[in-house]
N, C-alpha and C positions, 0 to 999 in steps of 0.2 A: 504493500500500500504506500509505504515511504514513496519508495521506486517511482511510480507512478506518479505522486505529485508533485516529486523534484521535475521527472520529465514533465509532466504541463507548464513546470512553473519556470523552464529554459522555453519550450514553446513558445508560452507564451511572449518574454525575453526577446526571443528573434521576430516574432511577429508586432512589435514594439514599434512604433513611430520617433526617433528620435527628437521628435521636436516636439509632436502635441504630446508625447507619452503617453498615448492610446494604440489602442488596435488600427491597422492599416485600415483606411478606407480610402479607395480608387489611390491603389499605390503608382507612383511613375517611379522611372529608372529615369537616373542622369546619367550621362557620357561616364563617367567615373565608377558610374559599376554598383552606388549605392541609391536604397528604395525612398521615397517621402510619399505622404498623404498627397495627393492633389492639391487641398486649400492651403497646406503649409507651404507648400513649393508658391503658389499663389503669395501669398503672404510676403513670403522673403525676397518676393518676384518685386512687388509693389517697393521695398526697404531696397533694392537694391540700386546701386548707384552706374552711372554709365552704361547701364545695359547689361550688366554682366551679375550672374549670379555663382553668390562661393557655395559650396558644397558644407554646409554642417562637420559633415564627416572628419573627411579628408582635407575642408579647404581649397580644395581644387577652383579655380574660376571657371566658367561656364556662360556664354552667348546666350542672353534670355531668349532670342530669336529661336533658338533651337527646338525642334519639337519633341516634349516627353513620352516615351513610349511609354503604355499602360504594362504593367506586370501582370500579365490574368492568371498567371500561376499562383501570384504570392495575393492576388485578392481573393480567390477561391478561397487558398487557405484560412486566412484571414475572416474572410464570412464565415466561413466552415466552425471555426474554433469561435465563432463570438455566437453563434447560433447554438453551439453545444454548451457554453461556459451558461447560458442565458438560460435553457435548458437545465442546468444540472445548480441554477446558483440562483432561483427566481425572485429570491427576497432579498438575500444580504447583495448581491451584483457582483458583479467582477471585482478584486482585488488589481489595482493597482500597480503598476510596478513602484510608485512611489512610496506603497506601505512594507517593501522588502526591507529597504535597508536600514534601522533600529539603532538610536543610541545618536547621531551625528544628526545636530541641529541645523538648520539654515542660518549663517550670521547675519543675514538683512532684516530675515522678523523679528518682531517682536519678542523680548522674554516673558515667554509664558508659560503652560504645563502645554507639552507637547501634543498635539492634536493633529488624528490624519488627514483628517474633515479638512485641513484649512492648508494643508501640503505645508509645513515648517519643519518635515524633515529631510534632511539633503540628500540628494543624487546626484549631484555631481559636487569635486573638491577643483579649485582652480590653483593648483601649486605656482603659479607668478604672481597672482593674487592674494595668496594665501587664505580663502575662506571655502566656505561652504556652502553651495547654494542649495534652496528648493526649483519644483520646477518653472516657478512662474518667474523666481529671480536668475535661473541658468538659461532665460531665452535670450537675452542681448552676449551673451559668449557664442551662444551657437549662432546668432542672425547677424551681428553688428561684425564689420569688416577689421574693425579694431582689436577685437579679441581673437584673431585668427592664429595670432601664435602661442596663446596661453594655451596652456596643456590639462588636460583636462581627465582626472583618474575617477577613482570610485570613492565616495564618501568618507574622509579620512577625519578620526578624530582627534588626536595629539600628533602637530604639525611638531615638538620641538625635537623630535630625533632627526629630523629631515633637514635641521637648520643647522650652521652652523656656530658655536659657542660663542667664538669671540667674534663675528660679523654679525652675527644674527641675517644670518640672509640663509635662502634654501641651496640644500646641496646641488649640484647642474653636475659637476664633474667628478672627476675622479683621476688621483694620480695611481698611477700603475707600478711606478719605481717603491713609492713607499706605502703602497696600499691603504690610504686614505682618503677620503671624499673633501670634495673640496666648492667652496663656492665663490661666486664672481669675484669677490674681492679679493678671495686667496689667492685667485690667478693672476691678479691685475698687481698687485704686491711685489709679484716677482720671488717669494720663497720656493716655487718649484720654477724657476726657472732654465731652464735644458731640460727637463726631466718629458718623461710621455704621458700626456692629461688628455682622455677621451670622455667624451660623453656618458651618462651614464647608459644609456641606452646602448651604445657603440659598446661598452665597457663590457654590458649583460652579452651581448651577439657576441663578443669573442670570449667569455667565458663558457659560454654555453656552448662554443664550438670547439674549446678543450677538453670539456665534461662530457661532450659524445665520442671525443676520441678514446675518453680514458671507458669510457664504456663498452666502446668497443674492443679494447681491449682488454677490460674484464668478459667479457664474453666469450672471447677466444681462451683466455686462461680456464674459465671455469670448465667449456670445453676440456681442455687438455685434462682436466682434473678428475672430468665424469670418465673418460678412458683411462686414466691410471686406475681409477677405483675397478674398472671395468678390467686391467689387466692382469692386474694382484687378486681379485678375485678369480680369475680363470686360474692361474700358477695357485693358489689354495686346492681348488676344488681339481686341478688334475695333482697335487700331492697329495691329498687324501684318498682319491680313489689308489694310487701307488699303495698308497698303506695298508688300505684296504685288502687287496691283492696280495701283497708281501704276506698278510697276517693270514691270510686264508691258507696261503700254498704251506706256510709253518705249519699252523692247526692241523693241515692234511699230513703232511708228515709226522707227527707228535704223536698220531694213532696206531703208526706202523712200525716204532721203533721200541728200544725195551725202557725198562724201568731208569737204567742208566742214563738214557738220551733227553727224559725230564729236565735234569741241568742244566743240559747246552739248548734245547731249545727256548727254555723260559728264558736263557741269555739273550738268544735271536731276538727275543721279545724285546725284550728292557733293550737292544741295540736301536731297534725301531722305533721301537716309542722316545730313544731319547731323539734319535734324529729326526722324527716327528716333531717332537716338543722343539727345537732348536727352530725349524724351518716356519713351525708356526707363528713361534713365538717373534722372528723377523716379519713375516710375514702383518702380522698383526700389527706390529709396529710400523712397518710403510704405511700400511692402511690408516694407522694413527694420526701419520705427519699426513698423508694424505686428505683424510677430513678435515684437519685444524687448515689446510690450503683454503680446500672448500667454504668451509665456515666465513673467512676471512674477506675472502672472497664475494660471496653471498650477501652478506654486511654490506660490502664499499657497491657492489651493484644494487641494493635496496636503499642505500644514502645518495648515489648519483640519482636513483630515477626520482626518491623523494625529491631532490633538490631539484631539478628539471622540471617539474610540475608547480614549482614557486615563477609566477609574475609577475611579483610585486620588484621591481631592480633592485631598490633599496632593499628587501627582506632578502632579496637573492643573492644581492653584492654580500651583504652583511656573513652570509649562511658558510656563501662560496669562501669569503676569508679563512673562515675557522676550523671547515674542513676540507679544501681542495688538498692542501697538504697534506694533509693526513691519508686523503683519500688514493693519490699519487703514489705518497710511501708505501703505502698498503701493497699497491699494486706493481711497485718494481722491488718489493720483495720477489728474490726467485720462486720458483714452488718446488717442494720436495719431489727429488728425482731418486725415484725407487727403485734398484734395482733385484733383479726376480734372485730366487735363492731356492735352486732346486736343491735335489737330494743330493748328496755328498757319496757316489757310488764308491768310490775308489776306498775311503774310509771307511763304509759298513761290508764292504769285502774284505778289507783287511781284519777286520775285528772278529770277525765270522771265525774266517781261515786261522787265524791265530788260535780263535776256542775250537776249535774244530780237530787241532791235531791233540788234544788229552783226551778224545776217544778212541775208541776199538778201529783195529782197520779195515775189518768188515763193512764197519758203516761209514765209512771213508768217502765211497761213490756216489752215497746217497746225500750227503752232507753238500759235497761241491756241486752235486746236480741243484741241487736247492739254491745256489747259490749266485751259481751261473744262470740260473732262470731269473733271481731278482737284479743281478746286477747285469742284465744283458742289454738293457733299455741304452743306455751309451753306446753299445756297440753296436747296434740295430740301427743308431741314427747315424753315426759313420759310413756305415755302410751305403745308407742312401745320397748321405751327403757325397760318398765320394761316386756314383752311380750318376748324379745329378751331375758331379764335375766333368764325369767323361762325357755325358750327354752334352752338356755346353762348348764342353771342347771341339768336338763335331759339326755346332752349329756357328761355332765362333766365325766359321769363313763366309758362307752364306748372309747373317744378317749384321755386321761387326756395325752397320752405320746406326742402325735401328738399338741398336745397344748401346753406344755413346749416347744419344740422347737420352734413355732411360737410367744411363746412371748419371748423367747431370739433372735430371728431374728429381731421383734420389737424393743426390748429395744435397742439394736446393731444398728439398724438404727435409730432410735432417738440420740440418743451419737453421731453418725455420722453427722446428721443434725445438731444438736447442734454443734460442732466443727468448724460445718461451719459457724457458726453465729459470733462467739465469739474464737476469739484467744488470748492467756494470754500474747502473749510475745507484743501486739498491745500494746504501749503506745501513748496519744494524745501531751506529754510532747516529746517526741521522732521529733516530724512532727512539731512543734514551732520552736524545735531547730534546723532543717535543713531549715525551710522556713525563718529564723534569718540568717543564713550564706549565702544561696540566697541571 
């Protein structure tokens, strides 16, 4: 039910008249791309001077001569929703968009107890002006030629963070060298003088256009992170099934031998289980450093996208100081580079074979048969490997061009994945010193 009446009440919002602050009726398009009432276009027609009408909006000048094309799309709508709102509202009436915005006075009215009835709550704030208007006092900003360069945001009610202390004037810029906002007078002074002062707006567009680099390259990291967890889980679950196996071909053995061979197999045991235990227990630990990657990760991508979704410049500039850093470091930390840690054949063959000669020599055959079945997994893969070498060696003469290209595609993505792991400007001395000033 929420759902529903935030969406009427953005609907509504877009089907808005900028001027009369009502529902369209008989909308026209200007050259510039935005819609007015008919009589308001009228209106501003009759106020304007030389012929030429500005645009509300944008500002834009405009040849009254020109003819307004009708919007039948956006009047339909328009009828559409004021016939349903009439319909579904037939006493209390349409709400306003004047009664959304709560708390932010108009500074032209009168002091009194706040009343909707009579619009002395503001909708629009004029930061060159510094006040608040309602709608009847924000029409000469939007009609009068004079106010066409005052900027005009949403109902703001404590202007003194916007100002500057010792000017008292509003913040406009922003130095970038020492990451402070600055206003007319502070530039005119000459204390950032050589330094790089953009707009604030200029200022927001090129943060915001670092903030999606550093996102995307969180994206690609976390990637890389979802396939390490994806790789170390695959090397667990083919060691386990090994163990598995190893423990089974024992157990099968243990039935056929005598009361003596109890000993050395329950050794076989405990050999396995410890090399189990060792390979897990790394195993687990990549996995470990590999989460805390993720984790970290996860974090600085839910703080970029929160931030990205602030509009407000100042609340943005503000946000963006205290974590861009952080968020940066976060991110050229390397990520933990795992590597796989199979079974250790060579050592549980040796340990085998070592207990193996303090029995009888009768069961001698049967001991290294056992043994050479688990630890054959090595030399089975030798084998293909070098089966696969001759094979290429064959084919080497035939396609040699088509293979230089695929191992500089190779190497090119290796250096790539590498890059990922490890960043050079990542220092851990860097992350002490911010979490110190924290």
């Amino acid at each position: 039910m929420a759902t529903a009446v935030e969406d009427t009440s953005v609907l509504e919002e877009e089907l808005t008249c900028p001027v009369c602050l009502d529902l369209y009726r008989d909308p026209r398009l200007l050259p510039c791309g935005h819609n007015f009432c008919l009589p308001c276009l009228r209106k501003l027609k009759g106020r304007s001077e030389r012929g030429r009408l500005r645009c509300p909006e944008c500002r834009q000048s405009h040849r009254c001569t020109v003819p307004w094309q009708k919007n039948f799309k956006l009047a339909n709508i328009a009828d559409g929703f004021r016939r349903r709102s009439q319909a579904e509202r037939p006493v209390s009436g349409r709400q306003s968009p004047t009664c959304r915005t709560e708390g932010v006075r108009c500074d032209y009215c009168p002091i009194a107890p706040m009343d909707m009835s009579k619009g002395s709550t503001a909708v629009k704030t004029c930061l060159k002006c510094e006040v608040s208007m309602c709608p009847e006092h924000v029409q000469p900003h939007l009609e009068l030629p004079a106010f066409r360069e005052h900027p005009l945001v949403e109902p703001l009610g404590d202007l003194r963070k916007r100002k500057c202390a010792e000017h008292d004037e509003m913040f406009r810029y922003y130095c970038v060298d020492e990451c402070t906002f600055l206003c007319n007078a502070c530039t005119i002074e000459g204390g950032h003088s050589g330094h790089s002062i953009k707009t604030l707006k200029n200022t927001m567009k090129d943060m915001r256009a670092s903030l999606d680099m550093d996102l995307q390259k969180a994206d690609r990291k976390i990637r890389k992170v979802e396939r390490n967890v994806q790789d170390q889980t695959e090397v667990e679950h083919q060691n386990k099934a090994f163990m598995e196996e190893a423990e089974q071909r024992v157990e099968a053995l243990r039935g056929t031998l005598s009361t003596r061979l109890e000993g050395f197999l329950s050794s076989l045991c405990e050999s396995l289980h410890m090399h189990e235990a060792e390979n897990s227990l790394s195993v687990q630990q990549n996995l470990t450093c590999i989460a805390e990657d993720r984790s970290r990760l996860a974090d600085v991508h839910t703080g970029i996208e929160r931030l990205l979704q602030e509009h407000d410049p100042f609340q943005f500039i503000k946000e963006y100081s205290s974590c861009a850093k952080r968020y940066r470091r976060l991110l050229r930390r390397p990520l933990f580079l795992a590597h796989s840690m199979p079974i250790d054949m060579d050592s549980l063959g040796a340990i085998m074979e070592g207990r193996m000669e303090e029995f009888m020599t009768d069961m001698r055959q049967q001991i290294i048969s056992l043994i050479d079945t688990l630890c054959a997994g090595d030399d089975r893969d030798e084998g293909v490997e070098e089966d696969e070498s001759e094979e290429s060696d064959e084919n080497e003469d035939d396609g040699s061009e088509e293979d230089g290209e695929e191992e500089e595609e190779m190497r090119s993505e290796e250096e790539q994945d590498h890059s990922e792991y490890t960043d050079e400007d990542y220092t851990p001395e860097e992350e002490e010193e911010e979490e110190e000033d924290q």
